[in-house]
C-alpha positions as CSV (number, residue, x, y, z in Angstrom):
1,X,0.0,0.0,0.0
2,X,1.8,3.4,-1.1
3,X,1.4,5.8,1.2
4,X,2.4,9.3,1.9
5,X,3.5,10.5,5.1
6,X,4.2,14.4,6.1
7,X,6.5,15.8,8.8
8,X,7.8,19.2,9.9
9,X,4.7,21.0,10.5
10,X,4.3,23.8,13.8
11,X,3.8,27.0,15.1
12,X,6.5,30.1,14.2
13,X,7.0,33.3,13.9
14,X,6.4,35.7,10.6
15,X,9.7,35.8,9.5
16,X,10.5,32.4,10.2
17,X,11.6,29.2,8.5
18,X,10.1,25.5,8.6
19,X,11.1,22.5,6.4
20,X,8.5,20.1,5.4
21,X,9.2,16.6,4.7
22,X,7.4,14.0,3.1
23,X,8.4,10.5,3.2
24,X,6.7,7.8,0.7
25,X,6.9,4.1,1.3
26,X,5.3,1.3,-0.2
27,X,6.4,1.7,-3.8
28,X,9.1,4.3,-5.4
29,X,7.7,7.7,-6.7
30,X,10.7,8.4,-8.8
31,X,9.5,8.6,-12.1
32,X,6.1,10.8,-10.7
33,X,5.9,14.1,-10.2
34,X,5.6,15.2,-6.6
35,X,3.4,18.4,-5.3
36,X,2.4,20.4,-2.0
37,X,-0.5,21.6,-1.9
38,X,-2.1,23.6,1.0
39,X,-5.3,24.3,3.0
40,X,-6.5,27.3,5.3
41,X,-9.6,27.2,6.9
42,X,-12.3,28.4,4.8
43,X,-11.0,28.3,1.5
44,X,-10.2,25.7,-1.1
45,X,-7.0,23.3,-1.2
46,X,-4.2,25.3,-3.4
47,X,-1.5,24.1,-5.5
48,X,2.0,25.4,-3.9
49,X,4.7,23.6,-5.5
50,X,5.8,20.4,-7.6
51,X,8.9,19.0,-8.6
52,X,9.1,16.4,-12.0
53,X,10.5,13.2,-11.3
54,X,14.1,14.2,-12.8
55,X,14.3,16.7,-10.3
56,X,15.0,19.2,-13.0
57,X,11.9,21.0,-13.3
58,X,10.1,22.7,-10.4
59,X,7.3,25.1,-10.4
60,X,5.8,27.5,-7.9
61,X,2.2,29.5,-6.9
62,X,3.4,33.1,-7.4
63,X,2.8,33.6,-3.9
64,X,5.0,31.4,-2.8
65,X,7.8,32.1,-5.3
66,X,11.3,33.1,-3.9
67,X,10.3,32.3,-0.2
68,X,9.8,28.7,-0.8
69,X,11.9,26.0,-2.4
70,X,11.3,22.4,-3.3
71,X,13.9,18.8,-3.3
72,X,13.3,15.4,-3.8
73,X,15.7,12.9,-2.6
74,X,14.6,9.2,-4.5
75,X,17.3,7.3,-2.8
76,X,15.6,8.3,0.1
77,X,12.1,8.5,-1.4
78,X,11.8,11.4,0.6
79,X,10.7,15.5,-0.7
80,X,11.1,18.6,0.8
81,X,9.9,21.9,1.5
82,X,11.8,24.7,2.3
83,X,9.7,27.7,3.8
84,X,11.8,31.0,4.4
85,X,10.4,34.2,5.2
86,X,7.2,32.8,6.3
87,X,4.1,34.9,6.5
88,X,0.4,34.6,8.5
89,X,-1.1,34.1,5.2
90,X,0.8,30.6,5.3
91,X,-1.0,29.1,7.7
92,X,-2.5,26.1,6.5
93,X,-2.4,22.5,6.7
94,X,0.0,21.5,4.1
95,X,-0.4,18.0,1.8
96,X,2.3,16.1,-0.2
97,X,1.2,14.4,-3.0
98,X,2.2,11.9,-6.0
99,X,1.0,11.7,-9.5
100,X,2.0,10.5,-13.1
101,X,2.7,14.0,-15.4
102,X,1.0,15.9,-12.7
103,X,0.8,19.5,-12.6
104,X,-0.9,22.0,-10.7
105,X,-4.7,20.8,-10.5
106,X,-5.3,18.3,-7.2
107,X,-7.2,15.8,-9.3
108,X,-4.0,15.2,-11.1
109,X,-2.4,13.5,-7.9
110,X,-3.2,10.0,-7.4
111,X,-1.5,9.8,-4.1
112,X,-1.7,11.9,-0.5
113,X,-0.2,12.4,2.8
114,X,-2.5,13.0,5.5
115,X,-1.6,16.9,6.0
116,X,0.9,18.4,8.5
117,X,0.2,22.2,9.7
118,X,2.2,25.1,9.8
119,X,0.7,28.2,11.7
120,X,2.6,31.3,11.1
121,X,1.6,34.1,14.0
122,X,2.4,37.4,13.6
């Protein structure tokens, strides 16, 4: 069973910095493209960031752009967010998720984590 497990989530400061992991086990996601995607209260689950399975090609929301950065790691069939400069509109719970040729929709994902959160105070 493939599964999809988040880490790194918590409470800081604007300003601050938190890295996100995801770790998948169960089969190997190296040839799928891997997202985040994130949820606030209220609003719909937006795209944040994906990575192609070569590792070459990223791609960002515009309001995350610059701030944050995403890695994968297949050996360790692990991916990462790195979240500088963090700001109270960041608070959400934040997903990982897998999917052949995904992109930015979340019905392109075949595969989820079950959310980590990340409040940002002010």
């Amino acid at each position: 069973q493939a599964q999809l497990v988040e880490s790194g989530g918590g409470l800081v400061q604007a300003g601050g910095s938190l890295r996100l992991s995801c770790a998948a086990s169960g089969r190997t996601f190296s040839s799928y493209t891997l997202g985040w995607f994130r949820q606030a209260p209220g609003k719909a689950r937006e795209f944040v960031a994906n990575i192609r399975w070569s590792g070459s090609r990223t791609y960002y929301a515009d309001s995350v752009k610059g701030r944050f950065t995403i890695s994968r790691d297949d050996a360790e069939n692990t991916m990462y967010l790195q979240m500088n400069s963090l700001k109270p509109g960041d608070t959400a719970v934040y997903y990982c998720a897998a999917g052949p040729g995904a992109m930015v929709r979340d019905t392109d994902y075949a595969y989820w984590g079950q959310g980590t959160q990340v409040t940002v105070s002010s």
